[in-house]
NUVO-334516 format. One record per residue (C-alpha): residue number from 1; x, y, z. Coordinates in steps of 0.05 Angstrom, whole numbers, plus 32768, in hexadecimal, padded with zeros to 4 digits. Last residue first. Example, Ala and Ser with C-alpha at 12.3 -4.5 7.8 and 13.67 -1.06 7.14 Angstrom:
<rs>
+-----+------+------+------+
: num :   xx :   yy :   zz :
+-----+------+------+------+
:   2 : 8111 : 7FEB : 808F :
:   1 : 80F6 : 7FA6 : 809C :
+-----+------+------+------+
</rs>
This chain:
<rs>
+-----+------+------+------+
: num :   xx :   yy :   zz :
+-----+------+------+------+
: 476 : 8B66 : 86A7 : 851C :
: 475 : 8B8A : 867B : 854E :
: 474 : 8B44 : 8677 : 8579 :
: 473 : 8B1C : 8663 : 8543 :
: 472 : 8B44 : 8635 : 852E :
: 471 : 8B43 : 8613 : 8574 :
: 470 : 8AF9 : 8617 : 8574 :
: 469 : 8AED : 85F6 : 853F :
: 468 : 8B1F : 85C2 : 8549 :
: 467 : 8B01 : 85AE : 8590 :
: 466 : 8AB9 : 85B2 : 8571 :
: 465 : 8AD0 : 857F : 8530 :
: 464 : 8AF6 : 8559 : 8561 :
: 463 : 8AB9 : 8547 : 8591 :
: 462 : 8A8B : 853D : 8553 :
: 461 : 8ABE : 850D : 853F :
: 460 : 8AB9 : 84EB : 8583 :
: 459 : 8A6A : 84E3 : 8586 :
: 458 : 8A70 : 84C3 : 853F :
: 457 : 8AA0 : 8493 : 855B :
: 456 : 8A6E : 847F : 858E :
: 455 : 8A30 : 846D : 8562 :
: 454 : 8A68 : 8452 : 8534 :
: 453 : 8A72 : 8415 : 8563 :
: 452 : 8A2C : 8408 : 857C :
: 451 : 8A23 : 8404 : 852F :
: 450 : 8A51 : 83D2 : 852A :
: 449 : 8A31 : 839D : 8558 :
: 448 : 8A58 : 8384 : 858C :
: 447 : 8A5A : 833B : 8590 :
: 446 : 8A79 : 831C : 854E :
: 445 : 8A9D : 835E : 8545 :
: 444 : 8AC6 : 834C : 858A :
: 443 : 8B0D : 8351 : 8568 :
: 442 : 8B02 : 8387 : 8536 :
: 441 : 8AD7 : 83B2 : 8565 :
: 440 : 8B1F : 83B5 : 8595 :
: 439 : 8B3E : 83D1 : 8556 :
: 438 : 8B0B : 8402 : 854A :
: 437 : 8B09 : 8417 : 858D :
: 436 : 8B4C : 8428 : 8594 :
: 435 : 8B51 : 8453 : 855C :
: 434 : 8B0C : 8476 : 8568 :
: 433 : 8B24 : 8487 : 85B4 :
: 432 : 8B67 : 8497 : 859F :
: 431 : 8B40 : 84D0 : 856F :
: 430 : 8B1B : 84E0 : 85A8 :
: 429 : 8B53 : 84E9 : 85E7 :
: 428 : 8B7D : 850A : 85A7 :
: 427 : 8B44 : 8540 : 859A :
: 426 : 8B34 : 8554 : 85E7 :
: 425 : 8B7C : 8557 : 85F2 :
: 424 : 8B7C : 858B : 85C0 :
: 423 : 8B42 : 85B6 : 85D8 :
: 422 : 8B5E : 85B0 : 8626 :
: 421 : 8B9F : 85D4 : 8608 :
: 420 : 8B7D : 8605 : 85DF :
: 419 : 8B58 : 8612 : 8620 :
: 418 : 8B98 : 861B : 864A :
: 417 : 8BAD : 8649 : 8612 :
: 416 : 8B7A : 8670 : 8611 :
: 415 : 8B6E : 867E : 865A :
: 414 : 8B94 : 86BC : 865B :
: 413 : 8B87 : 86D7 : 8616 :
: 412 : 8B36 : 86D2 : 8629 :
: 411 : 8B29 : 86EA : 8668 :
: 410 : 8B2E : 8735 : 8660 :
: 409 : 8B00 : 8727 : 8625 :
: 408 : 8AC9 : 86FE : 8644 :
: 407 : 8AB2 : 873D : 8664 :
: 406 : 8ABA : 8758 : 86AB :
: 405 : 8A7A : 877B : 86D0 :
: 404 : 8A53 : 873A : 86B7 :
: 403 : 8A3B : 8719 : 86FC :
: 402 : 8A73 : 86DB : 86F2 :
: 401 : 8AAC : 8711 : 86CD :
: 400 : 8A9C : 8733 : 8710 :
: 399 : 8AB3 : 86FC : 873B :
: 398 : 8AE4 : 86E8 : 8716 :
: 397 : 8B0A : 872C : 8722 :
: 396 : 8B0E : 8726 : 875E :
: 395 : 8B1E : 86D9 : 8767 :
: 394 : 8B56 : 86E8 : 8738 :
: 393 : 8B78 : 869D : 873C :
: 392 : 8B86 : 86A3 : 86FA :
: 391 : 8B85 : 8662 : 86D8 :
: 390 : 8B5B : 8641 : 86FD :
: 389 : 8B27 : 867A : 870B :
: 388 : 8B29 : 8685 : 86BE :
: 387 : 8B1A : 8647 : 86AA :
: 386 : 8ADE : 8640 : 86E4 :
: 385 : 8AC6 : 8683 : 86C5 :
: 384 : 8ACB : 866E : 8678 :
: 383 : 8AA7 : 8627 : 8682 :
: 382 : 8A69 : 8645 : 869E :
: 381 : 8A6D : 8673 : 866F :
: 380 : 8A6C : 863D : 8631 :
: 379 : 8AA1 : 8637 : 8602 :
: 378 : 8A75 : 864E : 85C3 :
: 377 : 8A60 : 8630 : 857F :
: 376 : 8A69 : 85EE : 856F :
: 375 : 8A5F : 85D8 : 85C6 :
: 374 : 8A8A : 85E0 : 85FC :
: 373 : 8A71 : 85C4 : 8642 :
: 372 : 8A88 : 85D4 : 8689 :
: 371 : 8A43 : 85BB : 86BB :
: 370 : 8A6B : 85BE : 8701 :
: 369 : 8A6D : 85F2 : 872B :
: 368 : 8A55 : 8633 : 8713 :
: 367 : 8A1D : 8643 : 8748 :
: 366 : 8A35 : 8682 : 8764 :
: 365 : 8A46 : 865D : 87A4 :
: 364 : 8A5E : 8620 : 8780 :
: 363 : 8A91 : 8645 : 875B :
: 362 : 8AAD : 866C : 8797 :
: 361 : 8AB3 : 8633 : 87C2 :
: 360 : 8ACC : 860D : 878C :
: 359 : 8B08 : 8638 : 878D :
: 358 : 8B0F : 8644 : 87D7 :
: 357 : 8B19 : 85F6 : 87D4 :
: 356 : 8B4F : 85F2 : 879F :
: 355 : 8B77 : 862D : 87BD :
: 354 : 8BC4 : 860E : 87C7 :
: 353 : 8BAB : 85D7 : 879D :
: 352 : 8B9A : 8604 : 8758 :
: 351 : 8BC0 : 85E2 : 8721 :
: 350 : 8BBB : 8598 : 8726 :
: 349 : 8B6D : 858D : 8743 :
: 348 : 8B51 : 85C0 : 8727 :
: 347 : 8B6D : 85B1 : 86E5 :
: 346 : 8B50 : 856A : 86EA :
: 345 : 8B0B : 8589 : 8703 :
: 344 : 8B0A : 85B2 : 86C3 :
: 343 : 8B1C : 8570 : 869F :
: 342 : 8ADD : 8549 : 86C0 :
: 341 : 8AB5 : 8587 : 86AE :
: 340 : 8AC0 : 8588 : 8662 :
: 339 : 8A7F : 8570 : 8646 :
: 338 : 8A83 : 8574 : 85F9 :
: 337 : 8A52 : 858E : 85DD :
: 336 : 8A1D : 8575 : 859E :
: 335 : 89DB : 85A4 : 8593 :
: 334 : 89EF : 85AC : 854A :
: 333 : 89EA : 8564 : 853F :
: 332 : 8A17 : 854E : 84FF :
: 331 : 8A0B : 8509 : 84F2 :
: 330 : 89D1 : 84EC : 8523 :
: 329 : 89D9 : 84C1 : 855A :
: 328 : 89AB : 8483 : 857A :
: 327 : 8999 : 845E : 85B3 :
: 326 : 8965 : 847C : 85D2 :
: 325 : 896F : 8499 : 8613 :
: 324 : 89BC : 8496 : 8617 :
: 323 : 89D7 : 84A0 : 85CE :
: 322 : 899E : 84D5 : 85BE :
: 321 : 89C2 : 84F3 : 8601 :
: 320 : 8A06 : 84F2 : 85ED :
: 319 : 89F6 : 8503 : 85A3 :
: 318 : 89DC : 854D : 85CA :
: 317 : 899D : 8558 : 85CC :
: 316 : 8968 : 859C : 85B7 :
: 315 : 891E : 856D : 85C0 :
: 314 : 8907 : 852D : 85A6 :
: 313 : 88F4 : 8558 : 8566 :
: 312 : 88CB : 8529 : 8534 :
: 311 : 88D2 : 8514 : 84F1 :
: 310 : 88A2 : 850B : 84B8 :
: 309 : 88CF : 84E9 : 847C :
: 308 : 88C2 : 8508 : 842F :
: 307 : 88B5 : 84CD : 840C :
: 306 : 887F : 84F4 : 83D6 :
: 305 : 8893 : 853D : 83E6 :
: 304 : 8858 : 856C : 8406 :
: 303 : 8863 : 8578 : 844D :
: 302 : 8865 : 85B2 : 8470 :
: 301 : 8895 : 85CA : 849F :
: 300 : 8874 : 85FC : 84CC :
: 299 : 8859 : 85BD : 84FB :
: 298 : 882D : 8583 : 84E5 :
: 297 : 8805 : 8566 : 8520 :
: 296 : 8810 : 8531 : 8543 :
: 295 : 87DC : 851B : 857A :
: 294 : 87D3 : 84FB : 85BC :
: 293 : 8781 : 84FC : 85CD :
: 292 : 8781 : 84FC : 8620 :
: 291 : 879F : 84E9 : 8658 :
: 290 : 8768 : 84BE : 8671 :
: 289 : 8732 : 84D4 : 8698 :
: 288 : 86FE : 8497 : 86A6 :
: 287 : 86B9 : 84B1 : 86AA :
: 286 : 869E : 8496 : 8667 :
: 285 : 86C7 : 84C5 : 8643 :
: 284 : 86EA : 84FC : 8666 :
: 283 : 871B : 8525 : 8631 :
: 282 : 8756 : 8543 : 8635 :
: 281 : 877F : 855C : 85EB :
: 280 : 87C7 : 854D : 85E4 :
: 279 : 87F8 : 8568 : 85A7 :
: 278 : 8838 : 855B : 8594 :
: 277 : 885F : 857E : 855F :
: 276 : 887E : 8570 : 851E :
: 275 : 88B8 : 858A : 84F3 :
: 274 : 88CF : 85D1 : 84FE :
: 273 : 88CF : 85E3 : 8549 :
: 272 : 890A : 85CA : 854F :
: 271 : 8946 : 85B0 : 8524 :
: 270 : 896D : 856D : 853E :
: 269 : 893C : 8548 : 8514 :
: 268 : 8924 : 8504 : 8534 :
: 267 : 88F9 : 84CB : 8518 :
: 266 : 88AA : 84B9 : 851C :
: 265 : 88A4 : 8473 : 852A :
: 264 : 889B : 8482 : 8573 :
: 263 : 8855 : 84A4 : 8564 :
: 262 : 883C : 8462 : 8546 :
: 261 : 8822 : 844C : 8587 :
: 260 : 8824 : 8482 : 85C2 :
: 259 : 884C : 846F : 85FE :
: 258 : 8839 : 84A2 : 8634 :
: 257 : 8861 : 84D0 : 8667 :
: 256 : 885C : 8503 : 86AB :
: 255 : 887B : 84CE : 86D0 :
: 254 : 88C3 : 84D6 : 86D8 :
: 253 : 88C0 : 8521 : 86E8 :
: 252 : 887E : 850D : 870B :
: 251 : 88A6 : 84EC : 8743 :
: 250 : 8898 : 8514 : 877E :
: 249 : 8849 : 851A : 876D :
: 248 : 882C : 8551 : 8755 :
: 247 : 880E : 853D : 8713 :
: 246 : 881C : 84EF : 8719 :
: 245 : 87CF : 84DF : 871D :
: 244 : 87BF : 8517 : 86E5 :
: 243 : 87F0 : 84FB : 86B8 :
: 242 : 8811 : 852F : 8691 :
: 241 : 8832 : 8519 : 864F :
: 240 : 8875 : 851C : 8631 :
: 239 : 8883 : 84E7 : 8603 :
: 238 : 88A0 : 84A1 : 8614 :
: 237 : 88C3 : 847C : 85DF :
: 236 : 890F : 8478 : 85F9 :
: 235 : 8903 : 846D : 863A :
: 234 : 88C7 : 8444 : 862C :
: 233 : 88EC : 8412 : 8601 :
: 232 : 8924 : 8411 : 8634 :
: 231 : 890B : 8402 : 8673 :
: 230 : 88E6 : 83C6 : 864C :
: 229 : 892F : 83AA : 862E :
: 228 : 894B : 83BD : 867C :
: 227 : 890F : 838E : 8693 :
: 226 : 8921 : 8356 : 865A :
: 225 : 896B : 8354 : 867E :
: 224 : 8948 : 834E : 86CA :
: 223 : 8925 : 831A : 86B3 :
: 222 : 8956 : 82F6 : 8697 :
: 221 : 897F : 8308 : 86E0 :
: 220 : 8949 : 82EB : 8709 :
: 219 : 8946 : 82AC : 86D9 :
: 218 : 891A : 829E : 86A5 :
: 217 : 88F9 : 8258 : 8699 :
: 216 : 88B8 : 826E : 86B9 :
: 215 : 889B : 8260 : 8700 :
: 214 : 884C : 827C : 8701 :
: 213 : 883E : 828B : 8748 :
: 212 : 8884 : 8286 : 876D :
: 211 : 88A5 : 82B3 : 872D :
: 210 : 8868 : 82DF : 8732 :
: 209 : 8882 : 82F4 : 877A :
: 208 : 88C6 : 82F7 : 8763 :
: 207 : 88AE : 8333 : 8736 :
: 206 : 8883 : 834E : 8767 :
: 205 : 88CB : 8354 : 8791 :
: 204 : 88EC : 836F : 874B :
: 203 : 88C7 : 83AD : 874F :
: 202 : 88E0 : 83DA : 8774 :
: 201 : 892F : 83C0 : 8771 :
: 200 : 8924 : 83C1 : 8725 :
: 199 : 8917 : 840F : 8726 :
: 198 : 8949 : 8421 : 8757 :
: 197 : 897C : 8403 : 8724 :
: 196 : 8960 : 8419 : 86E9 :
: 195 : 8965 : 8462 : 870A :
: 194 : 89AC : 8451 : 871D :
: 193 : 89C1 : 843F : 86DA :
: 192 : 89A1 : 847D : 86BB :
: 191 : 89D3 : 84A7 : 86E4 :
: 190 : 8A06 : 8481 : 86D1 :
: 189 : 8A04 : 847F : 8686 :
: 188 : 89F8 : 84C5 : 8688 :
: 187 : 8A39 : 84D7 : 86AB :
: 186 : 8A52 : 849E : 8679 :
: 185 : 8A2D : 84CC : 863C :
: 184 : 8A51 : 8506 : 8656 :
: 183 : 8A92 : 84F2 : 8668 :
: 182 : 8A96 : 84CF : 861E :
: 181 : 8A94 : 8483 : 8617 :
: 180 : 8AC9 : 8459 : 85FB :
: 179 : 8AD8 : 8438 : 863E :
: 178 : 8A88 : 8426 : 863D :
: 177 : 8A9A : 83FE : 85F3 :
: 176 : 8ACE : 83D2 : 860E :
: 175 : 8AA7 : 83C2 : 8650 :
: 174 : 8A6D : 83A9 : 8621 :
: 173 : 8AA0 : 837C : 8603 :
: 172 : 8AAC : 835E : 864D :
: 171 : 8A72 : 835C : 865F :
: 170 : 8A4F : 832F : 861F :
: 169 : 8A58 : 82EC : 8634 :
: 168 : 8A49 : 8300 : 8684 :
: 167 : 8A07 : 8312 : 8675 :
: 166 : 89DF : 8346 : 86A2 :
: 165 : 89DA : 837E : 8684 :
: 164 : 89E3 : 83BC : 86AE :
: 163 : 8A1B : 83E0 : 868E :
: 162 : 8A16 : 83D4 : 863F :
: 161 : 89C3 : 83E0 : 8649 :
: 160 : 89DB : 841F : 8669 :
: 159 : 8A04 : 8431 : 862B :
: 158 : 89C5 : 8425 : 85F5 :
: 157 : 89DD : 8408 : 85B8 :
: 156 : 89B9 : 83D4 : 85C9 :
: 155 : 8975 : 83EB : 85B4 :
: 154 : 896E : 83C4 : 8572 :
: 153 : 8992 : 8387 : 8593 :
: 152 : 8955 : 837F : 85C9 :
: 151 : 8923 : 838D : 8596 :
: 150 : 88FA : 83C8 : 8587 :
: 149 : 88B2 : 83C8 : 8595 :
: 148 : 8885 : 83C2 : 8560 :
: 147 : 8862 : 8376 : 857B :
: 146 : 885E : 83AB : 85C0 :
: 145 : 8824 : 83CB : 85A1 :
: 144 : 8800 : 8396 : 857A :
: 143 : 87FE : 8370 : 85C3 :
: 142 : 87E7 : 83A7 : 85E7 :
: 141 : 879C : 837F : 85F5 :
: 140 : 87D2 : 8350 : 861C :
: 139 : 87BB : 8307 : 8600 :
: 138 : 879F : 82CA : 862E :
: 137 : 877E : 82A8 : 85F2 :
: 136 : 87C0 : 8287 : 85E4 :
: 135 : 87B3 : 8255 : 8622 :
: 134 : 8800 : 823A : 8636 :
: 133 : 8802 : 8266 : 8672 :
: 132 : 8837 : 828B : 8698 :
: 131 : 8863 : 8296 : 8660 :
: 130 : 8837 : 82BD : 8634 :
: 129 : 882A : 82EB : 866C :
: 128 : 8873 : 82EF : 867D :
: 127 : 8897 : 831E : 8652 :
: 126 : 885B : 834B : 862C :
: 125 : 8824 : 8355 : 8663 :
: 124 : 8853 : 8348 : 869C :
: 123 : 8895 : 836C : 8685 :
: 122 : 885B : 839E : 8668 :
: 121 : 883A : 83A6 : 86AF :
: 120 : 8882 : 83A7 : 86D1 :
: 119 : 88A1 : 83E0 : 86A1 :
: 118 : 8863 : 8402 : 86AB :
: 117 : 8865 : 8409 : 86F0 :
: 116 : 88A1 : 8422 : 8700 :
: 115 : 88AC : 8450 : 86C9 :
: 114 : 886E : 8475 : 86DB :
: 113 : 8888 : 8476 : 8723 :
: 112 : 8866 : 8442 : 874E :
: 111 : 8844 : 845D : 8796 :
: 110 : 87FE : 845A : 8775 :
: 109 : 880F : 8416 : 8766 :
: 108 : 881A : 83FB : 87A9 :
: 107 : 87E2 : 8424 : 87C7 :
: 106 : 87A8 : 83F4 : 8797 :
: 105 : 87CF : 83BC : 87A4 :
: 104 : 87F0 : 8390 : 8779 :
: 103 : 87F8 : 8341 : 8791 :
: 102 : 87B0 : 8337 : 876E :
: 101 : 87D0 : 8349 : 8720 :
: 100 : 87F0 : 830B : 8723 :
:  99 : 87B4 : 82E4 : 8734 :
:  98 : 8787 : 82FF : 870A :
:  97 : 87C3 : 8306 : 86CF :
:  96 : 87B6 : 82BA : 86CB :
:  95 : 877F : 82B6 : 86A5 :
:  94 : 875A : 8289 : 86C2 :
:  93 : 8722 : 82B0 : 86D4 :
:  92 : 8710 : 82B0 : 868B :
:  91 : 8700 : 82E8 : 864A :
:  90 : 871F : 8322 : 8664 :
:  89 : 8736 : 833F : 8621 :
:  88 : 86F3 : 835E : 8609 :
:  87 : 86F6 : 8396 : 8642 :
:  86 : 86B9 : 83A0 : 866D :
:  85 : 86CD : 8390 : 86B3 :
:  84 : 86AB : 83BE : 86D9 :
:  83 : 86B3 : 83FF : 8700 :
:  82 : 86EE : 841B : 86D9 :
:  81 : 872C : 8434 : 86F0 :
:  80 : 874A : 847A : 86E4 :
:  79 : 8712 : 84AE : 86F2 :
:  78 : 870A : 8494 : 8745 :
:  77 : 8740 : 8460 : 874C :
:  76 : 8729 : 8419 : 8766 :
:  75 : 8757 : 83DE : 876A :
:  74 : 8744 : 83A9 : 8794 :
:  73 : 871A : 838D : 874F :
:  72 : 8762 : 8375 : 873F :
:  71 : 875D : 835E : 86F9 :
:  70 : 8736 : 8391 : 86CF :
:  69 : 875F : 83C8 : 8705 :
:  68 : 879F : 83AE : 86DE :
:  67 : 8786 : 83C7 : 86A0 :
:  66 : 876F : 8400 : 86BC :
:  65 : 87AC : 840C : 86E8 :
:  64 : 87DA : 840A : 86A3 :
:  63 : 87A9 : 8439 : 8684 :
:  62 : 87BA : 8475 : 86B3 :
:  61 : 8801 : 8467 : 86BC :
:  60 : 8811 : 8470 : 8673 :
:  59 : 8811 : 843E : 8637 :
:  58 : 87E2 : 8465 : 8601 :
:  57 : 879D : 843D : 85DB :
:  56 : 876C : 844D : 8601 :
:  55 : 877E : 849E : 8609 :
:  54 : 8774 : 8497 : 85B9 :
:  53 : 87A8 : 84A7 : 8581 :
:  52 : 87AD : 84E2 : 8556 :
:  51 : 87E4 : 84DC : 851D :
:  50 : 87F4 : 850A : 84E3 :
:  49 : 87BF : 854B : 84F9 :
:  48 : 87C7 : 857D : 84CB :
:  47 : 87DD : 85B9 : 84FD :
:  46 : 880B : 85DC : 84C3 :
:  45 : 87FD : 85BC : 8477 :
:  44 : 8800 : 8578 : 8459 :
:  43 : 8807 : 8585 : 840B :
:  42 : 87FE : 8547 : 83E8 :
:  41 : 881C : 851E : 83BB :
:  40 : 8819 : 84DB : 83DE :
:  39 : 884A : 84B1 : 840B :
:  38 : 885F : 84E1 : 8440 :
:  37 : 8888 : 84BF : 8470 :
:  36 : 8888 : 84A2 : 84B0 :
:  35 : 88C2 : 847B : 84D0 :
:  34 : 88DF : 8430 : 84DD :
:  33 : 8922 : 8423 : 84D6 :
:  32 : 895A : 845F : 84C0 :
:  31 : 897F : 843F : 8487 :
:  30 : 8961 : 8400 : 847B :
:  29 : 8924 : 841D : 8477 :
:  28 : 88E0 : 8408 : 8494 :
:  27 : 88A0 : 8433 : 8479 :
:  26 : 886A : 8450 : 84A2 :
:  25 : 883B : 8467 : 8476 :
:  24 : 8820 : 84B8 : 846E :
:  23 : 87E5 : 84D3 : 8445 :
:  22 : 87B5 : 84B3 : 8465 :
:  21 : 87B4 : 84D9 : 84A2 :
:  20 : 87BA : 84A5 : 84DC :
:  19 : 8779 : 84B0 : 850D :
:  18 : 8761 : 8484 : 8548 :
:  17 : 8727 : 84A4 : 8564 :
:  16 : 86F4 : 8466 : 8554 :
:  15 : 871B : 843D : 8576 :
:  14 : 8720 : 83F1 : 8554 :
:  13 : 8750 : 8415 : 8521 :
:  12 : 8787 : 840F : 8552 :
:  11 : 8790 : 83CA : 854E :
:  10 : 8788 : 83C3 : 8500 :
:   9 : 87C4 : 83F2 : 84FD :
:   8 : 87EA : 83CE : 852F :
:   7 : 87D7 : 838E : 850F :
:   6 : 87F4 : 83AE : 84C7 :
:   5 : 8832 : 83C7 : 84F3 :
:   4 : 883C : 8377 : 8509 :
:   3 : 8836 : 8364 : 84BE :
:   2 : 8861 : 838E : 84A0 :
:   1 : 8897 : 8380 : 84D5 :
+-----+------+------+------+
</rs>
């Protein structure tokens, strides 16, 4: 790995705007992989600039279709493509990314989600470029970048990975591990699914039409497998960015991103607005407008112990969601819940059937249906009025404790012990969970890797620790 970041390093030092303040490394630990840490005595101070890396040199929508444009002359975007063919890696006509790269048409990829396109421009420029010719001259100019990427095994601990692979040897140990999962991270789980889904059905025809041109040794369903790998390493290394061709468009939610090298070595801290922040300054150079300088600049921690790790906020999430996008957890996240909604609809369900539907009625039309969570620190409102509609049935009353005319309090003693009850089952279903999944682990441990394993026990003991919490709190 030393050797790929010192090409990265040489990489990036080709633009003259590349900066890495030399008072950082990256260093790779055993105990938390790759970060950045402080490796001289020095005092780095607020807005000191850590990392500032060139339009050039990001993954984003923008600089995909210029690369593409240098093999598709078809393709011409006013600001975003350039006029000639002037990059250094063109060096034949045979290169076989002409061809390729001529199925794609200029309305075609406008119509591509962020997402979309990238994942097939790197499944080309990383997957099958090497595989559709035997001349080693024909090299991806990202080729330092994705050389950093993680591997296949160090983002399996992903649960959509465990649900759309497709590889019959390891389904059935990957089932094992998606029973384990919490109602939040398999409501996650699912909704990712789909958009991976929709994804590959988009672009797998140009896909098949490579197949015909260059035929390769992987099959539909390899392919698809080093596609989720690709989904993957942007999902969970894409920063927010606006991209002036996605700016209003439908899908800009999943567009508005770029891949910045050396950025995604930078860890996460559950605390905000402490650590680092991100910065982005636009420029025009040479009439193409990129997305501009990314930078990261010290924030109101400073730095000034010798191996003192630089870490990043991804944002205030839950283990469930660091579980889902990017495949880890942290000890002791104090922005863990526990989604409760699937038991809420349970209680529904058993206790309230003479007046079930008037009930949701009533919570959907004040917009409190669905959405119960309980975190560390509070049951949360939502949670409080659809408890106390259940277990009531004061539809009167409810409806003021929803606009705030009745308080929490009048609530309280007469939903208590239905919620000490939910708390409690809440603690068995997890400590069952960890049992059974450490004796299931035991037989399959030559397949499923162990951290996969305590990635979701950890989510469980966080789940008792809130359920007990609250529980005490209630019986003192």
């Amino acid at each position: 790995m030393e050797d790929r970041i010192s090409n990265l390093f040489q990489w990036l030092n080709l633009s003259e705007s590349f900066q890495f303040n030399d008072a950082i490394e990256v260093i790779d630990t055993e105990d938390s992989g790759r970060g950045v840490y402080l490796q001289k005595q020095i005092h780095l101070k607020r807005n000191d600039v850590l990392i500032s890396i060139p339009s050039s040199y990001q993954l984003n929508f923008h600089s995909v279709l210029y690369h593409i444009a240098k093999f598709n002359n078809s393709i011409s975007i006013p600001n975003v493509t350039s006029a000639s063919s002037d990059d250094s890696e063109i060096s034949s006509f045979q290169d076989p990314r002409y061809q390729a790269y001529s199925v794609l048409s200029q309305e075609f990829l406008l119509q591509l989600s962020s997402f979309q396109l990238l994942c097939l421009y790197i499944l080309a420029e990383w997957v099958l470029l090497p595989k559709w010719t035997s001349n080693t001259s024909f090299v991806s100019f990202w080729k330092p970048f994705f050389d950093v990427w993680p591997t296949e095994s160090e983002l399996g601990s992903i649960p959509t990975i465990w649900n759309c692979k497709r590889n019959s040897t390891v389904t059935e140990q990957y089932s094992i591990l998606m029973k384990s999962l919490s109602y939040a991270s398999l409501s996650h789980t699912h909704r990712i699914t789909e958009l991976v889904h929709n994804d590959w059905e988009v672009i797998s025809p140009i896909i098949e039409k490579w197949n015909q041109m260059y035929p390769t040794q992987l099959t539909l369903d390899e392919q698809f497998n080093k596609f989720l790998h690709v989904y993957f390493i942007i999902n969970s290394r894409c920063l927010y960015c606006e991209i002036p061709l996605k700016k209003d468009s439908d899908d800009r939610i999943l567009s508005n991103f770029t891949m910045v090298p050396l950025v995604d070595f930078l860890n996460h801290s559950d605390t905000i607005d402490k650590y680092c922040y991100p910065q982005v300054n636009h420029f025009k150079k040479n009439g193409i407008n990129g997305v501009g300088q990314f930078m990261i600049r010290v924030g109101d921690h400073e730095y000034n112990q010798m191996g003192e790790q630089i870490f990043l906020n991804y944002g205030p999430h839950s283990n469930d969601f660091l579980l889902n996008e990017y495949g880890f957890v942290i000890q002791n996240n104090r922005w863990d819940f526990i989604d409760i909604t699937g038991m809420i609809m349970t209680l529904l369900e058993q206790n309230s059937k003479d007046n079930k539907e008037e009930m949701i009625q009533l919570l959907k039309e004040n917009d409190y249906w669905g959405d119960y969570t309980i975190n560390n620190d509070e049951i949360s409102y939502r949670t409080s009025v659809a408890l106390s509609l259940i277990v009531t049935k004061d539809f009167e009353r409810v409806k003021k404790f929803m606009v705030g005319y009745i308080s929490e309090d009048y609530f309280i003693p007469k939903i208590k012990s239905t919620l000490t009850e939910i708390l409690k089952r809440i603690i068995t279903k997890a400590t069952n969970i960890i049992s059974t999944i450490n004796i299931q682990i035991q037989e399959n441990s030559d397949i499923i890797h162990q951290r996969y394993v305590e990635n979701l026990i950890i989510i469980q003991k966080d789940y008792i620790k809130i359920a007990q919490n609250h529980i005490e709190r209630m019986d003192s």
